[in-house]
C-alpha positions as CSV (number, residue, x, y, z in Angstrom):
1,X,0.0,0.0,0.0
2,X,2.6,2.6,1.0
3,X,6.1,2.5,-0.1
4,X,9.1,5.1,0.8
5,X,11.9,4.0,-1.2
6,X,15.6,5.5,-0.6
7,X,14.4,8.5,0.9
8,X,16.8,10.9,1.9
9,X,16.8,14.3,3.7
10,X,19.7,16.5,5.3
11,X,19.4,19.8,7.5
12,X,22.5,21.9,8.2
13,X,25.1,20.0,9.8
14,X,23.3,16.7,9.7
15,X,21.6,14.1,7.3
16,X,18.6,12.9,9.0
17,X,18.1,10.0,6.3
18,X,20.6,8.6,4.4
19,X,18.6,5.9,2.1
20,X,15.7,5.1,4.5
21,X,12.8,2.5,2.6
22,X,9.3,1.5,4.4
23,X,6.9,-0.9,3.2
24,X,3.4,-0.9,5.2
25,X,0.9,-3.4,3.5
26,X,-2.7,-3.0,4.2
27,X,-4.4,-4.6,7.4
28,X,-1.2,-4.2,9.5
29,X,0.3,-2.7,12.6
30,X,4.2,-1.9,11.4
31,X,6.3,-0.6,13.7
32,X,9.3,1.8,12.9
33,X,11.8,1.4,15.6
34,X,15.0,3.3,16.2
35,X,17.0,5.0,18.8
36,X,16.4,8.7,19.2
37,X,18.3,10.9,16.3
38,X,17.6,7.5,14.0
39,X,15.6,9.3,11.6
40,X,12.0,8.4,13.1
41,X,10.2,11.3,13.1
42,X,11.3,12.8,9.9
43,X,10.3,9.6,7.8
44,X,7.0,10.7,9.1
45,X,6.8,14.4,8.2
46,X,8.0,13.1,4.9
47,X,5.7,10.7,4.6
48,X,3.0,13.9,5.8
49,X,4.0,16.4,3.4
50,X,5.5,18.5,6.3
51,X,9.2,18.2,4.6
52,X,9.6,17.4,1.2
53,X,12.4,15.0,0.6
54,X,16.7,15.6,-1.3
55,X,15.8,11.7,-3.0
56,X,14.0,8.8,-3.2
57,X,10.4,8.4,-3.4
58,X,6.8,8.1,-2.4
59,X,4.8,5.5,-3.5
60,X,0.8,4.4,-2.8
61,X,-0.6,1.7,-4.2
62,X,2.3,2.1,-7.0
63,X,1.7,5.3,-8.2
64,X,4.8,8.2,-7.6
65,X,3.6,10.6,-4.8
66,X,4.9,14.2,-4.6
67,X,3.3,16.2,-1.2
68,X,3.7,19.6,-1.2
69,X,2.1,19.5,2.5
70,X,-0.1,17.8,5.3
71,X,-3.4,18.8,2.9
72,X,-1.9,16.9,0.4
73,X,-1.5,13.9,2.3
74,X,-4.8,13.8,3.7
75,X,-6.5,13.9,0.6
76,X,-4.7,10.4,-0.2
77,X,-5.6,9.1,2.8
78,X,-2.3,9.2,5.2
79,X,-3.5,10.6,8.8
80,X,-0.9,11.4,11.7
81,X,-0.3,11.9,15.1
82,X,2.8,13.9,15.3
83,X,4.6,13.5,18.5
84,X,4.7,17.1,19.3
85,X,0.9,18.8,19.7
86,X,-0.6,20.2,16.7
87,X,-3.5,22.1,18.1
88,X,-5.1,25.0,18.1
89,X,-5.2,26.2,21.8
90,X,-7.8,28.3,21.6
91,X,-10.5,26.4,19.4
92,X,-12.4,23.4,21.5
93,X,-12.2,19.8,21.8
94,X,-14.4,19.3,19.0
95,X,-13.4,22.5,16.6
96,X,-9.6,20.4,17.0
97,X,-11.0,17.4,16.3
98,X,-13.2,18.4,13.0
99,X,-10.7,21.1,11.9
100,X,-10.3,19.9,8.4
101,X,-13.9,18.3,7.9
102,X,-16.3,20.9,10.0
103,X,-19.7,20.0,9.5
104,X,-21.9,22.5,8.3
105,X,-25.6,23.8,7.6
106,X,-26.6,26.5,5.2
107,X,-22.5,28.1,5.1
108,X,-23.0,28.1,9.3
109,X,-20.9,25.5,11.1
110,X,-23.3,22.7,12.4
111,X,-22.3,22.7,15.9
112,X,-24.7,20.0,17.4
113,X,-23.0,17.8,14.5
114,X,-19.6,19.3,15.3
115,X,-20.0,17.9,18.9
116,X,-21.5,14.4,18.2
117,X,-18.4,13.9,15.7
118,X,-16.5,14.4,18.8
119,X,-18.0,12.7,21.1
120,X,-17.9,9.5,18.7
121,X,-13.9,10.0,18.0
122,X,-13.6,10.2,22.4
123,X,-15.4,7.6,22.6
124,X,-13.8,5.4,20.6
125,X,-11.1,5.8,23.1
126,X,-13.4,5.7,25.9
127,X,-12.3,9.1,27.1
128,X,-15.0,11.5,28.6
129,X,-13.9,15.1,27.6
130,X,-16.0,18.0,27.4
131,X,-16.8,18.8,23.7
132,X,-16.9,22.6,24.4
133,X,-13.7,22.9,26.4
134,X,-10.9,25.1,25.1
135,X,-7.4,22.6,23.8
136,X,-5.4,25.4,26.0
137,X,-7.4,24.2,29.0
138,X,-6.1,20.6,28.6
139,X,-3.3,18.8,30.2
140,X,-0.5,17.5,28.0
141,X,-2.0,13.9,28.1
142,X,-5.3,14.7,27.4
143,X,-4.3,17.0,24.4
144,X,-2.4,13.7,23.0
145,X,-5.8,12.2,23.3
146,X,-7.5,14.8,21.1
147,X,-4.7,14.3,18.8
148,X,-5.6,11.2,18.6
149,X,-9.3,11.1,18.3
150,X,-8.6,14.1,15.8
151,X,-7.0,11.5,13.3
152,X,-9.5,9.0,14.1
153,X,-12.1,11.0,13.0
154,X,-10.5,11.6,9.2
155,X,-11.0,7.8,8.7
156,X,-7.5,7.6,7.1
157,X,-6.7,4.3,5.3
158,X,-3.6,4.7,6.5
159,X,-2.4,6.1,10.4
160,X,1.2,7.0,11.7
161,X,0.9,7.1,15.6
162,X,4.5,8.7,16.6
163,X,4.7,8.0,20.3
164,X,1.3,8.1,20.7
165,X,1.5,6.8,24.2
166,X,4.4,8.9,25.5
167,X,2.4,11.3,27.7
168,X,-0.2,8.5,28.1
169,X,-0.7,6.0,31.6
170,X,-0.9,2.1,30.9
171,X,-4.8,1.9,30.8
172,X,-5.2,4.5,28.4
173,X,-2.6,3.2,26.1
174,X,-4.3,-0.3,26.4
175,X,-7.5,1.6,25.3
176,X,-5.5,3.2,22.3
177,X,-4.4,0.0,21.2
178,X,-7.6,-1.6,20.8
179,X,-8.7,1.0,18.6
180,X,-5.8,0.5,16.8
181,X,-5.8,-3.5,16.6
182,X,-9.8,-2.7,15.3
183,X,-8.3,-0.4,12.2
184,X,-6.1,-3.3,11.9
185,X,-8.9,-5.6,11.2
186,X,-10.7,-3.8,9.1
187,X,-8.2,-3.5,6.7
188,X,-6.1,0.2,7.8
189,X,-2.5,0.0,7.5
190,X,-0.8,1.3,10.6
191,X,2.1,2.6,11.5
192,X,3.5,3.1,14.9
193,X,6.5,4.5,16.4
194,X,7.2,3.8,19.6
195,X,10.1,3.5,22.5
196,X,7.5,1.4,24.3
197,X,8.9,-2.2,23.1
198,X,6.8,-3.7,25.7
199,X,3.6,-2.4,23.7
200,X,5.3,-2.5,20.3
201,X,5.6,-6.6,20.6
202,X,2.0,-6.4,22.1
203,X,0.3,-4.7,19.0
204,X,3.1,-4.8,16.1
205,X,2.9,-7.5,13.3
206,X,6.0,-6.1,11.1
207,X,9.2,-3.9,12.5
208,X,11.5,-1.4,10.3
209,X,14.4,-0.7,12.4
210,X,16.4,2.8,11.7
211,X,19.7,3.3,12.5
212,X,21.7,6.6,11.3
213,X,19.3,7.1,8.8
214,X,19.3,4.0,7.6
215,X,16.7,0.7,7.7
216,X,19.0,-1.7,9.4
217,X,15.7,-4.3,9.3
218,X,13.3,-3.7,6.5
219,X,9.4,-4.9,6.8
220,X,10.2,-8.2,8.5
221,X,8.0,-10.0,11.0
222,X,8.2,-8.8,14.6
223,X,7.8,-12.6,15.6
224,X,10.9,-13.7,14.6
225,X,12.9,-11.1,16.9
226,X,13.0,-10.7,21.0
227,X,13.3,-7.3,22.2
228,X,17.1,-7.9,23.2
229,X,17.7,-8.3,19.1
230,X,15.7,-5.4,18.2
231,X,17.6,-2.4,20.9
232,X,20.8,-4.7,19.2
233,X,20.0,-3.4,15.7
234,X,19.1,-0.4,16.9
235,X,22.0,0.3,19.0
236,X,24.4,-1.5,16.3
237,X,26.1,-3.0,18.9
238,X,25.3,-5.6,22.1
239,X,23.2,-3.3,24.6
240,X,24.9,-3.1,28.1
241,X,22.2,-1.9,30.9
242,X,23.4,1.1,32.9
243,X,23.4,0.6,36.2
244,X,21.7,3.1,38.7
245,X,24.5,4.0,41.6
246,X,23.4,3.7,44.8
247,X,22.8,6.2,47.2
248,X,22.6,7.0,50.7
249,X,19.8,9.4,52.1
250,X,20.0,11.5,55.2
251,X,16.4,11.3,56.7
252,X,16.9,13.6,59.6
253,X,17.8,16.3,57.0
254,X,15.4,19.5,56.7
255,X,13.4,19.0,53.7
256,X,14.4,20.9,50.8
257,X,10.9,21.5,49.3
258,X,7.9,20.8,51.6
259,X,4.4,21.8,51.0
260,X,1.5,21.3,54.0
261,X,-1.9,21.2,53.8
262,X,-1.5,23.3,50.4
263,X,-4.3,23.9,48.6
264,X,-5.0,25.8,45.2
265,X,-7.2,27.5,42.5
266,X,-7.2,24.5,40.2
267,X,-8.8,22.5,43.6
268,X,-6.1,20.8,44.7
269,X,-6.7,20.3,48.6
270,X,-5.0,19.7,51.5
271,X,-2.0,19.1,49.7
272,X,1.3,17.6,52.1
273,X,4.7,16.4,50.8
274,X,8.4,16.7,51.3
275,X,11.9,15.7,49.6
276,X,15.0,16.1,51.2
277,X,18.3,16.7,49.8
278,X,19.4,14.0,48.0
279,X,16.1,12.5,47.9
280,X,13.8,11.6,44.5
281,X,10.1,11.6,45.3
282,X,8.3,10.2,42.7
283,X,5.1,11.2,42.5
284,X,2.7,8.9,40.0
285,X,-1.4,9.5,39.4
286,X,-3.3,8.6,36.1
287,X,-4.1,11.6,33.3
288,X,-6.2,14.4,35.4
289,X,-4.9,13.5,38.5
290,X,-3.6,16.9,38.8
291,X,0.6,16.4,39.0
292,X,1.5,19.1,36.3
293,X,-0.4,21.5,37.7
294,X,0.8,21.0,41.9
295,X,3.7,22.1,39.9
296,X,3.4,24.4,38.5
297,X,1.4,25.7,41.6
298,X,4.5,25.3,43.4
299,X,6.0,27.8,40.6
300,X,3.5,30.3,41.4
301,X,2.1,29.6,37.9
302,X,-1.1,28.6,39.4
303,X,-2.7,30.1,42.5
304,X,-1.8,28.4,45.7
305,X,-5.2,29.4,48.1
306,X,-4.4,27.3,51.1
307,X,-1.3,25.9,53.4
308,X,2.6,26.6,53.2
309,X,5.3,26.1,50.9
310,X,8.8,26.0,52.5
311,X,11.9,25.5,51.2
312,X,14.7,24.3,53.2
313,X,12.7,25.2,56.5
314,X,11.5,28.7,55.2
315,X,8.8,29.9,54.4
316,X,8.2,30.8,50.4
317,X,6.3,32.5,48.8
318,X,7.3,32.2,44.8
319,X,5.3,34.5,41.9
320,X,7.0,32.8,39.3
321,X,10.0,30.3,37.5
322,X,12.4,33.2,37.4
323,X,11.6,33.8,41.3
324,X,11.7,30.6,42.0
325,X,15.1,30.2,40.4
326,X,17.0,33.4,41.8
327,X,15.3,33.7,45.0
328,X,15.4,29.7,45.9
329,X,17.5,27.7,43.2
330,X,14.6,25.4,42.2
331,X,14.0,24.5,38.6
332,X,11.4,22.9,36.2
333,X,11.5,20.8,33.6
334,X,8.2,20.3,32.1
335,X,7.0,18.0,30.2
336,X,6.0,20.3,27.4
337,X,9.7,20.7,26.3
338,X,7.8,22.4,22.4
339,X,5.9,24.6,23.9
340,X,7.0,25.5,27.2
341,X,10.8,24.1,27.7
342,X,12.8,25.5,24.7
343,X,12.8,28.2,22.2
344,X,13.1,25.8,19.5
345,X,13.7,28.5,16.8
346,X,17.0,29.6,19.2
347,X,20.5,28.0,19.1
348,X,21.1,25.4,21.5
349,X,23.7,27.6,23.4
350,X,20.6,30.5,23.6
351,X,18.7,27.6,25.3
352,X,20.8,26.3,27.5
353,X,22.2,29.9,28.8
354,X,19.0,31.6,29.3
355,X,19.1,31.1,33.0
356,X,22.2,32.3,33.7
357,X,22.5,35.1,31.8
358,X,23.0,37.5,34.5
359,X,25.9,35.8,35.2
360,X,27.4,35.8,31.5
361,X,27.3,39.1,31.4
362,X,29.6,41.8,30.9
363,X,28.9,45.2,31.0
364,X,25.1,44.4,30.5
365,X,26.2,42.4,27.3
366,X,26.5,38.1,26.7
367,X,28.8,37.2,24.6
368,X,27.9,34.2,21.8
369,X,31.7,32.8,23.1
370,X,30.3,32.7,27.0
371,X,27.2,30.7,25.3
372,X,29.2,28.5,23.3
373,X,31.4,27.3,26.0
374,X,28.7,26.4,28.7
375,X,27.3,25.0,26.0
376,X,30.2,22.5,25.5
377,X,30.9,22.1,28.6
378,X,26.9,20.6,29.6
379,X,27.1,19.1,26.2
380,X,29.9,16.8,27.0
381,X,28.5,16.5,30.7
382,X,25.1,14.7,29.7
383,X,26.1,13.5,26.3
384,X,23.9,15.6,24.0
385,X,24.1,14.8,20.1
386,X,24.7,18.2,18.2
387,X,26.5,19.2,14.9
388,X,27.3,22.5,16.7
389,X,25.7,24.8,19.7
390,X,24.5,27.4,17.1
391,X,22.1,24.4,15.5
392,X,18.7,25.4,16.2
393,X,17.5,23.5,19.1
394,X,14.4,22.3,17.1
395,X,16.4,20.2,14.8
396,X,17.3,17.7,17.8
397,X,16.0,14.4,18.9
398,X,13.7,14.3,21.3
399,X,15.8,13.2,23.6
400,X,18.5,15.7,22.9
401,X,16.1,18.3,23.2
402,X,14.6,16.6,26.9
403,X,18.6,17.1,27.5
404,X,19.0,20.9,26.5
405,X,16.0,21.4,28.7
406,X,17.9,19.8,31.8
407,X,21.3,21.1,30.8
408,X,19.9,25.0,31.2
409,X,18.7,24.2,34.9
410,X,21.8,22.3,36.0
411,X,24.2,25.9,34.6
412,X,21.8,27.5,36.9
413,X,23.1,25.5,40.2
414,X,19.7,25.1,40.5
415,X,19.8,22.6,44.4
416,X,15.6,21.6,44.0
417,X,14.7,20.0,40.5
418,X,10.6,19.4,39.7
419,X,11.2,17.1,36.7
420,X,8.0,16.4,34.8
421,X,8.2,13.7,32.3
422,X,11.9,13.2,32.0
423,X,11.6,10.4,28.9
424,X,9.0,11.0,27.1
425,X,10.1,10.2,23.7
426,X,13.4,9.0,24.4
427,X,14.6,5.3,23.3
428,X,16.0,2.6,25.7
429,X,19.7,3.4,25.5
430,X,19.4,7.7,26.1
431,X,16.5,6.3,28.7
432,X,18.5,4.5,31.0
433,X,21.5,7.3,30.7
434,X,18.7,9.6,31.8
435,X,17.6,7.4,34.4
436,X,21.4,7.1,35.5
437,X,22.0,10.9,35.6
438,X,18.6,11.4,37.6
439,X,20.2,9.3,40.3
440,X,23.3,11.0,39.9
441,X,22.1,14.5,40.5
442,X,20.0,12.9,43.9
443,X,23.7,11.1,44.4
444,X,25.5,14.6,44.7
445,X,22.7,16.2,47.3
446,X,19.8,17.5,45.0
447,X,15.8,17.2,46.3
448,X,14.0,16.1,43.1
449,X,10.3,15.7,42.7
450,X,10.0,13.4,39.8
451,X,6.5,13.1,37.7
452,X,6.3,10.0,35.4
453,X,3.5,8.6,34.0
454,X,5.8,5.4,33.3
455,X,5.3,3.6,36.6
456,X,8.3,1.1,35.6
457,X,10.6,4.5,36.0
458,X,8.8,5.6,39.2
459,X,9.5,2.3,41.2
460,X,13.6,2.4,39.4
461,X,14.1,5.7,40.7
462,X,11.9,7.1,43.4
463,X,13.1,6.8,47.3
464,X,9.1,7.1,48.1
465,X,6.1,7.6,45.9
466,X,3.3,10.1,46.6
467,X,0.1,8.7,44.7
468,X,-2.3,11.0,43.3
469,X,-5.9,10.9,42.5
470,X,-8.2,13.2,41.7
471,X,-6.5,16.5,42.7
472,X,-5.6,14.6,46.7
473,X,-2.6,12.5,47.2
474,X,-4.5,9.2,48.6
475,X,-1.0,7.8,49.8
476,X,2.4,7.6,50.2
477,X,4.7,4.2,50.2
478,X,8.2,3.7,50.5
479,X,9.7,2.2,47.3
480,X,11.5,-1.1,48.0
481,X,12.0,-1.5,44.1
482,X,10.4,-4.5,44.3
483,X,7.9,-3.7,40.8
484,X,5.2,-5.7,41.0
485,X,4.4,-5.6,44.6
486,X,4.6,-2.0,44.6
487,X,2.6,-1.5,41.0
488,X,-0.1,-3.4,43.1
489,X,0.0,-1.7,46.0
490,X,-0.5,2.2,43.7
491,X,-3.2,0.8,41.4
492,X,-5.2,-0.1,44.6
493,X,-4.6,3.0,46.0
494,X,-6.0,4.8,42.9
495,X,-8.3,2.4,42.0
496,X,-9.8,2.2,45.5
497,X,-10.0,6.6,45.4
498,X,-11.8,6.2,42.1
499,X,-14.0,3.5,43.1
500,X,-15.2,6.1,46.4
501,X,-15.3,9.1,44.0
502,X,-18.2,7.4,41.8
503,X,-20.0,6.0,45.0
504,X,-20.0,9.7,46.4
């Protein structure tokens, strides 16, 4: 059905595909595997009409395509779900999702047919969002859903999901992957790309494996490999797993960050946690559950209406990030790294100096050398891929990108790290280096408070975990690393908080 044959595309500095080919036949999941920087995600804007490509070709059902855009694609049939949002934040839930098809009556859009076209597409994931809400009122997850149900609702014969579960918890990915096993059935070709191997060999029926650019395993049957042999090809070499140090916690210490009895405008209430220097306190909810917004509460980006917020034994009282980083060293790294974590038009050295520019400067002036130079120096320090710090910080890989967006916090000294979402995105080798240098930061005295919807990540890392439900935290366990006793333990917890929610 869909053929990309040789393709190749370069930016400055770098060749993002150097001969790539992808078969999808019809009434298939195919997954497109690679680590991060393989190539991935622009074999899918090329295959969108969002970049056009230096060689190679485009083929559907054997005739030559040439796609001057996303329109173009659409209108034979290829639907996405880009891995970075693509919505409009201040249209609703169903405007986003009938953007390109909006029903209408009379040259007036129909809006009672605008909202049941909605509520079909949610539906289909079992996901109860209000029609009528604005996008710019949603959390990260739940705008992935409307991406989602946004591409549903096209009816595209053929669907590239590009980490379509990264900001998404294990029972709504389940959900997802229903859906996509019924497209599969009924004859849709699917394409999925995914760090998730765990889901990939759940849902996948072929694999392409990228590796610099390259397909290192072309259209071959996921069956015949075990997920050690796929992160081989992708790696190109035997994968050794990094070992997390260990690390030795001083629970007498005065807590670094501690909030009690906080409570907020969003309706968080009664609100009580606390990390101590070299601590990690994961704290794990499902999608709603409020964890993005505690904190950026805590950043004075959202009202706090109730209780205190002290940092190491003082009383704070932050406005916003840039108080929060001068006046008390504590930094955020969301989990919106497109919209809210870089200036992805700006050169990586902009990015990673724009906290500390204050100290740069001379005689009110930074110098591009004095940018350049932290730059290398953090560069080398967490192992970030770039052809130079004056490429645009866009052009990364996810995870090099998830790395900048560390890298500018850790110039600024900062001593208390939120880090929300830390690998979204990211493939199983830059995963567990990230995984490694979160420990490592804890390991040389930081207080981290780490959101992850990946409960596997919570239980590695986290000292304790804070559960949350519903706006409350509903408990708090000491991790003994021991995964399935502990995943048993939270799902009760939140299933138990659910289950009295309804009842009430």
């Amino acid at each position: 059905m869909l053929v990309a044959e040789k393709l190749v595309k370069t930016f400055p500095g770098v060749r993002a595909l150097d001969g790539a080919t992808l078969r999808v036949e019809p009434g298939s999941v195919h997954a497109l595997l690679g680590e991060n920087g393989a190539g991935k995600s622009t074999l899918v804007k090329l295959l969108t009409g969002v970049y056009q490509p230096d060689g190679g070709r485009i083929l559907l059902d054997e005739q030559e395509l040439h796609l001057g855009g996303p329109t173009d694609a659409q209108a034979a049939g290829i639907g996405v779900v880009h891995q970075e949002r693509n919505l409009i934040p201040l249209f609703s839930v169903a405007e986003n999702i009938s953007l390109h098809h909006m029903p209408h009556k009379r040259g007036v859009v129909d809006r009672k047919r605008l909202r049941e076209e909605a509520r079909r597409c949610l539906g289909l994931l079992e996901v109860d969002l209000d029609p009528d809400v604005p996008v710019s009122e949603l959390s990260v997850a739940q705008g992935q859903l409307v991406e989602i149900a946004k591409a549903l609702s096209l009816d595209n014969k053929i669907l590239l999901l590009d980490e379509p579960t990264a900001s998404l918890t294990g029972d709504e990915a389940d959900r997802l992957y229903t859906v996509v096993r019924r497209l599969r059935d009924s004859g849709h070709a699917v394409v999925l790309v995914s760090h998730k191997l765990e889901e990939v060999f759940a849902v996948a029926d072929t694999v392409t494996v990228l590796r610099d650019g390259r397909s290192v395993a072309e259209a071959e049957a996921l069956s015949g490999f075990t997920q050690g042999q796929i992160v081989d090809l992708m790696v190109g070499r035997a994968y050794e797993k990094i070992e997390l140090a260990d690390r030795s916690l001083d629970t007498a210490a005065v807590p670094a960050l501690r909030l009690a009895g906080v409570s907020t405008s969003i309706g968080h209430q009664d609100i009580s946690l606390e990390v101590r220097p070299g601590e990690i306190l994961g704290l794990y909810g499902l999608v709603g559950a409020g964890r993005s917004e505690l904190a950026k509460a805590i950043l004075g980006l959202e009202r706090i209406t109730g209780g205190t917020v002290e940092i190491h034994g003082r009383p704070a009282r932050i406005g916003n990030v840039g108080d929060a980083l001068r006046r008390y060293r504590l930094g955020y790294v969301t989990e919106d790294r497109k919209d809210e974590g870089l200036f992805l038009e700006q050169p990586i050295s902009r990015n990673v100096s724009v906290t500390v520019w204050r100290r740069l400067a001379k005689a009110g002036l930074v110098s591009d050398r004095s940018e350049r130079k932290l730059t290398d120096k953090w560069a080398e320090s967490l192992g970030i891929r770039l052809a130079s710090p004056l490429q645009l910080a866009g052009q990364l890989s996810g995870g090099n990108q998830q790395k900048v967006s560390l890298a500018k916090w850790l110039a600024a000294e900062c001593d208390i790290l939120i880090v929300d979402e830390p690998t979204v995105g990211i493939d199983v080798r830059t995963k567990a280096a990230f995984h490694e240098l979160i420990a490592g930061l804890a390991a040389d005295g930081r207080a981290l408070l780490l959101i992850s919807s990946d409960l596997p990540e919570t239980v590695a890392l986290a000292d304790r975990i804070a559960v949350m439900s519903e706006l409350r935290i509903v408990g708090e366990l000491a991790n003994d690393h021991d995964y399935p006793r502990m995943s048993q333990q939270i799902i009760r917890m939140i299933h138990a908080e659910t289950h009295a929610e309804a009842s009430s």
